[in-house]
PLY file of the C-alpha trace (Angstrom):
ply
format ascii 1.0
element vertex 311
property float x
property float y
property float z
element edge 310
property int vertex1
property int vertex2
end_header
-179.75 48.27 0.34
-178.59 51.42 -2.49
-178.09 49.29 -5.37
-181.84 47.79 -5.96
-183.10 51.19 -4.85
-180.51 52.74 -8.03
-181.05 56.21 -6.88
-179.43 58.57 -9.83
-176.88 59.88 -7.41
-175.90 58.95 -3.83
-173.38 60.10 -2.14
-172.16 59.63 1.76
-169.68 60.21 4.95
-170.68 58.45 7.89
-174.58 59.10 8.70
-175.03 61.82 6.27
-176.30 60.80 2.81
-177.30 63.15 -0.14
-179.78 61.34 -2.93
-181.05 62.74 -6.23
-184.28 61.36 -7.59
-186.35 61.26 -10.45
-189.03 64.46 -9.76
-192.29 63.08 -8.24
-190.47 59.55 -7.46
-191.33 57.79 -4.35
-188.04 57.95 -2.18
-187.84 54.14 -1.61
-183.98 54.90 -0.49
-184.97 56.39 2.27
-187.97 54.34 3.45
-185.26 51.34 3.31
-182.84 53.32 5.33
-185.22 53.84 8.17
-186.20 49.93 8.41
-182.76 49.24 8.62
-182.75 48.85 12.24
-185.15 50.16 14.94
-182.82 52.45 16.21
-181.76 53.98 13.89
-183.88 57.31 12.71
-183.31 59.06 9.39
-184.72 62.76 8.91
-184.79 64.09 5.31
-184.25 67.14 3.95
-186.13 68.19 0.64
-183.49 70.13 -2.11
-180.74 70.64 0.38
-178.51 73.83 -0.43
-175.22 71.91 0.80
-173.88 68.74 2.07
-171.14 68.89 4.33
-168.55 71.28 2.66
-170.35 71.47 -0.26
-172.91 74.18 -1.53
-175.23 72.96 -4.08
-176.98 74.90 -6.44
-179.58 73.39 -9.21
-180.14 75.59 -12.29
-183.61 75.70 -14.22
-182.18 72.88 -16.23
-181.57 70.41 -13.58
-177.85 71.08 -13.87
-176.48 70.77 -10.77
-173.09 73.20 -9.78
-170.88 72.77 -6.61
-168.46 75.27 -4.71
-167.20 75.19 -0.92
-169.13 75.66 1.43
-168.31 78.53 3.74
-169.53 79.64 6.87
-170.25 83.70 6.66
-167.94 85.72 8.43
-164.76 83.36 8.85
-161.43 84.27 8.19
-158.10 82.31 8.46
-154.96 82.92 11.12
-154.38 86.88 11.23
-150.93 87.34 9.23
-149.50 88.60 12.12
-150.19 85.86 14.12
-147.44 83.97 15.62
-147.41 80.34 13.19
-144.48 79.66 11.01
-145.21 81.17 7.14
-145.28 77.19 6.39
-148.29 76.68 8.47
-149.77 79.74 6.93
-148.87 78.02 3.50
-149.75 75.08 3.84
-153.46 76.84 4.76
-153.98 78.46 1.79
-153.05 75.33 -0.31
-155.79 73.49 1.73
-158.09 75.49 0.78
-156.91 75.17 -2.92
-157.15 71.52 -3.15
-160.52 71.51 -1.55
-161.74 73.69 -4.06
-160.43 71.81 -6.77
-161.93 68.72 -5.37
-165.50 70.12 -4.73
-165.78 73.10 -6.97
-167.49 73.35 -10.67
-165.92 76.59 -11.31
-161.69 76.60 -9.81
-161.01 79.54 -11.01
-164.25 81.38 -9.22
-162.32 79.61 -6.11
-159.49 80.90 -6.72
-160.48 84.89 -6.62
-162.50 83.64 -3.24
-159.69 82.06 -1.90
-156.99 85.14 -2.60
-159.85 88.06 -1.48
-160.37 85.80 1.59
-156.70 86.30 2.52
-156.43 89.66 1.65
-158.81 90.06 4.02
-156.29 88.48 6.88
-153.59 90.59 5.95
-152.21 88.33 4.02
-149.25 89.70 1.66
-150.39 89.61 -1.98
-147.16 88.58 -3.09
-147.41 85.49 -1.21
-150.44 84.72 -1.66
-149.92 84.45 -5.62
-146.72 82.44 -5.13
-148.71 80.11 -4.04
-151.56 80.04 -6.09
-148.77 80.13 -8.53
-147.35 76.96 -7.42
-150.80 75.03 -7.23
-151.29 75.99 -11.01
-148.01 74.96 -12.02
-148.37 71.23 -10.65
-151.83 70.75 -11.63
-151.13 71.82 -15.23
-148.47 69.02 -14.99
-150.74 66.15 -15.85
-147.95 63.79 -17.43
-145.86 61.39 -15.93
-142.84 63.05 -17.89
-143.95 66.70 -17.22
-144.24 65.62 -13.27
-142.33 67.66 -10.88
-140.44 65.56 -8.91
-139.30 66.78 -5.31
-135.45 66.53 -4.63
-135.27 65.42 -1.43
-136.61 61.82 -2.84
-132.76 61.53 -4.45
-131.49 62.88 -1.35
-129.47 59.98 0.22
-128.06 62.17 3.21
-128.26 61.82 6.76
-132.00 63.10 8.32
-131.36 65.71 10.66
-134.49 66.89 12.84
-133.82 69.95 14.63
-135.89 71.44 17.27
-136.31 74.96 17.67
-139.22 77.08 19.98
-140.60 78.93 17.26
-140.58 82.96 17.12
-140.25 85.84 14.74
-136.99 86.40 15.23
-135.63 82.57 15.05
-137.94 82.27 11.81
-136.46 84.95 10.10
-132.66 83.62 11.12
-133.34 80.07 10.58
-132.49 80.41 6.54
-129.18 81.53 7.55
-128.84 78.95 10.22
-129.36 76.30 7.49
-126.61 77.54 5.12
-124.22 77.91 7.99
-124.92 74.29 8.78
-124.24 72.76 5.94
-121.40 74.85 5.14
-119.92 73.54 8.64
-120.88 70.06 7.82
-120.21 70.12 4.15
-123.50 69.07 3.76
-123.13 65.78 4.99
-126.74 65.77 6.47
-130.22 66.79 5.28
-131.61 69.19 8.25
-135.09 69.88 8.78
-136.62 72.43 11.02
-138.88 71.47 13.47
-140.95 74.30 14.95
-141.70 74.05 18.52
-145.08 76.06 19.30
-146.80 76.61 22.08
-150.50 77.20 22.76
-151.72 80.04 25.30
-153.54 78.35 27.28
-149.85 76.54 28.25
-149.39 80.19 28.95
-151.90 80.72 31.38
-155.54 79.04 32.20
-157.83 81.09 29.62
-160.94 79.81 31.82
-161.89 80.45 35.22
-161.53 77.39 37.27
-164.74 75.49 38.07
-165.87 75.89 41.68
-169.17 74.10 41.58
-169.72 70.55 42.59
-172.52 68.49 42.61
-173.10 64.71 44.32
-171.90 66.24 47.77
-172.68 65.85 51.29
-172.08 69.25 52.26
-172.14 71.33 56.14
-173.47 74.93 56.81
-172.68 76.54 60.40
-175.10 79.44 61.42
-173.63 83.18 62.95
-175.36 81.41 65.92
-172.79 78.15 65.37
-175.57 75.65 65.05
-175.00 73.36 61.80
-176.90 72.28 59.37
-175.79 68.85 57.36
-177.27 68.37 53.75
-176.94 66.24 50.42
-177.70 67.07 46.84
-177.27 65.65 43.25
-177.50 69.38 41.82
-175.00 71.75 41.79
-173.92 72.63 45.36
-174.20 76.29 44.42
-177.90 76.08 43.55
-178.85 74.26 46.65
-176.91 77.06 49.17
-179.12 79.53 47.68
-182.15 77.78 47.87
-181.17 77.69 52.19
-180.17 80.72 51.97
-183.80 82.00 50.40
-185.80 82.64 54.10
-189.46 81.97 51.40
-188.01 78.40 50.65
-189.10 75.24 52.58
-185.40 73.42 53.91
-184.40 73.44 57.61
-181.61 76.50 56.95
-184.45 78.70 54.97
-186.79 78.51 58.07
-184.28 79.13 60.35
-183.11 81.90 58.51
-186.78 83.35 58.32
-187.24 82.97 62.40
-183.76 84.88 62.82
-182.96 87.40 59.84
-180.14 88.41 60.74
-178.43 84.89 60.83
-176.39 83.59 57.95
-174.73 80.56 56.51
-171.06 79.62 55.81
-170.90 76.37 53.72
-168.51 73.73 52.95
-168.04 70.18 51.52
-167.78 67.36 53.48
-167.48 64.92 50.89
-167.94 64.55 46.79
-169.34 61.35 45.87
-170.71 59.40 42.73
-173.23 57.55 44.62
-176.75 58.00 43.49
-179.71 58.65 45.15
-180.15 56.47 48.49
-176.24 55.56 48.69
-175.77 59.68 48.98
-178.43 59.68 51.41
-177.09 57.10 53.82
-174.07 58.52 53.82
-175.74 61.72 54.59
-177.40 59.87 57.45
-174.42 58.97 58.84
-172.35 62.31 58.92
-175.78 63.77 60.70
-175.20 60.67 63.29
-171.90 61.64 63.56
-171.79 65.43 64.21
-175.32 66.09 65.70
-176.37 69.06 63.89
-179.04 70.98 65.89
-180.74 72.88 62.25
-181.82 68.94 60.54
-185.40 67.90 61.29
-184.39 64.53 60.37
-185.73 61.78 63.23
-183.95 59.00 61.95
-181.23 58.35 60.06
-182.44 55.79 56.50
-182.53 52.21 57.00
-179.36 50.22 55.94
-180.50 47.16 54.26
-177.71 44.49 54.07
-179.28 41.67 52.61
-181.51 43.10 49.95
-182.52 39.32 48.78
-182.67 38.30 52.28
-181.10 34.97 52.91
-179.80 31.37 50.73
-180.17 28.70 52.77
0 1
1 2
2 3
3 4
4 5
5 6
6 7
7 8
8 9
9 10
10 11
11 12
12 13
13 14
14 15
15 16
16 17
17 18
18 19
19 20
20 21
21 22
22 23
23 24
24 25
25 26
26 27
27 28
28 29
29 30
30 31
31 32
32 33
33 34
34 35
35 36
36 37
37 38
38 39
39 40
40 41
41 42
42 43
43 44
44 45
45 46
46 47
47 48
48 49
49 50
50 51
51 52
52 53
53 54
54 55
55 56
56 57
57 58
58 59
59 60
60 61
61 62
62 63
63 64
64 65
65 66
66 67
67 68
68 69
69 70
70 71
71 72
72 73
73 74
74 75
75 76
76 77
77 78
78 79
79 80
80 81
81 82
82 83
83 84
84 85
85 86
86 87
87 88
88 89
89 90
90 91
91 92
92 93
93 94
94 95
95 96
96 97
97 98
98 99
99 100
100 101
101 102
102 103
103 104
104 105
105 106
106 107
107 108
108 109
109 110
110 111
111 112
112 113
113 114
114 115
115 116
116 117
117 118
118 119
119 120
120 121
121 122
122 123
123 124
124 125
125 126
126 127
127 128
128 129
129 130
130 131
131 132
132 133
133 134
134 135
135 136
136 137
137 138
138 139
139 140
140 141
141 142
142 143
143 144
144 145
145 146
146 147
147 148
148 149
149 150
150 151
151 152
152 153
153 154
154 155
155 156
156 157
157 158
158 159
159 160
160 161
161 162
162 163
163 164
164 165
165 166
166 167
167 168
168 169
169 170
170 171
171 172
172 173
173 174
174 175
175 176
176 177
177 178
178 179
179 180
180 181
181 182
182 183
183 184
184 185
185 186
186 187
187 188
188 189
189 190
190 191
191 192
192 193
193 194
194 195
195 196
196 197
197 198
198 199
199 200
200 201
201 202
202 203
203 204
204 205
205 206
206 207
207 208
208 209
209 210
210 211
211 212
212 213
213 214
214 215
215 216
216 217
217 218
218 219
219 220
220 221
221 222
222 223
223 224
224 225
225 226
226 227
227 228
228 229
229 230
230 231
231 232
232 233
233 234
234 235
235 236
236 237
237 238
238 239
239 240
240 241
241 242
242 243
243 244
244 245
245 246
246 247
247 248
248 249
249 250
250 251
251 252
252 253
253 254
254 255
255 256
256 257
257 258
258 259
259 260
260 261
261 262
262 263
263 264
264 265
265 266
266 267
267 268
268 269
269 270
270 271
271 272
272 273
273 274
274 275
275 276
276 277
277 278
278 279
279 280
280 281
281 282
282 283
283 284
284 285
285 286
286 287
287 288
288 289
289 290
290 291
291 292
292 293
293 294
294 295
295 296
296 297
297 298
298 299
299 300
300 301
301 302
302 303
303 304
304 305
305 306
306 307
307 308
308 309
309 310
């Protein structure tokens, strides 16, 4: 479908597609796209200023230039925050290799990146080891000149340790290591494995949810008559509809005849029936209990053979 169409460049991740064009060409790309299949429904955007993580620019000379994307106003993990200094590491060289990847100008990145963390509190010192680091391997672009980890010619023992992260065992764990294989005469190859725990393992960070809908639910008056109801909505919204003496249900009029009566509701039951499964059940309950507030004559119909009989 691309290749007879030989757009100039296309480019795409899952359902989102970026296509340069000669100027005043007939976009036969996406024409194709969109007769594809009838359901599926491409919109198009005319000069598009980014595409995914990437922010495009086009100079007077057709030249297009690419750096990251950012959303305004975002900043990484506070450096106080409580991550291990890998994690906050291993950020910041994310965000390196992503700019290398996308980015026309890596050293514009760069100065982003480090004023970015700056910005977190982010030590300055650490931040340039790192950029540092990055610069050091890409400028290796020999086999020969490679840097080649150690722990690849490490035939030791693995040794996973597990450890609930904090400050204080962080800032210890360096000496813990040194200890260890001073103990062991290095006979294995430890690794630290930090342990961390999210707040909301803490405590809930969000109210619990208290509204229900698909009920069958009871009210009883001050006056102890009851009132038996179902609803698809949320149970909420329908107890203050009853409880509204202008609305038009059973517990609103009988509210408006006696003001100073009120409801106390409950649930009888949550279900996942729909419509006139809910409501038979709801007919059934009223059978059941006899609630002097429902209007209702007669309970629905129960229909047991809906295709009546095979003889």
């Amino acid at each position: 479908m691309v290749t007879p169409n030989k757009p100039i460049l296309y480019a795409r991740y899952v359902d989102d597609c970026y296509n340069r064009r000669k100027k005043n060409e007939t976009d036969n790309l996406f024409m194709a796209l969109n007769k594809y299949h009838r359901n599926i429904k491409f919109t198009s955007e005319l000069n598009p200023t980014k595409f995914l993580d990437t922010k495009i620019k086009t100079d007077d000379n057709n030249n297009i230039t690419t750096e990251v994307y950012k959303k305004p106003n975002s900043l990484p993990a506070h450096w106080s925050s409580q991550i291990p200094k890998r994690y906050k590491r291993n950020t910041i060289n994310t965000e390196l290799y992503r700019a290398k990847r996308i980015s026309t100008n890596l050293e514009q990145e760069i100065e982003n990146i480090e004023t970015k963390y700056e910005k977190a509190a982010y030590p300055k010192r650490f931040i340039q080891s790192v950029v540092n680091e990055f610069k050091k391997k890409e400028e290796s672009t020999n086999e020969d000149d490679m840097i080649i980890p150690k722990w690849l010619f490490d035939e030791r023992i693995f040794l996973p340790i597990k450890i609930p992260f904090c400050g204080k065992n962080e800032y210890y764990a360096k000496r813990f290591l040194e200890r260890l294989n001073y103990f062991t005469n290095e006979a294995y190859k430890p690794l630290i494995i930090w342990q961390t725990r999210k707040i909301r393992s803490l405590f809930s960070v969000k109210d619990k949810i208290i509204h229900t809908s698909n009920v069958i639910y009871e009210g009883t008056c001050t006056c102890l008559k009851k009132y038996i109801g179902e609803t698809d909505r949320n149970n909420s919204t329908r107890w203050n509809e009853h409880n509204d003496p202008n609305h038009k249900s059973d517990p609103a009029k009988h509210i408006k005849d006696n003001i100073e009566h009120h409801f106390q509701w409950k649930i009888l039951r949550i279900t996942n029936y729909k419509t006139r499964k809910r409501r038979i059940l709801e007919a059934l309950y009223i059978a059941k209990f006899q609630p002097k507030i429902n209007n209702q004559l007669e309970m629905h119909k129960l229909q047991l053979f809906k295709y009546g009989f095979i003889d």
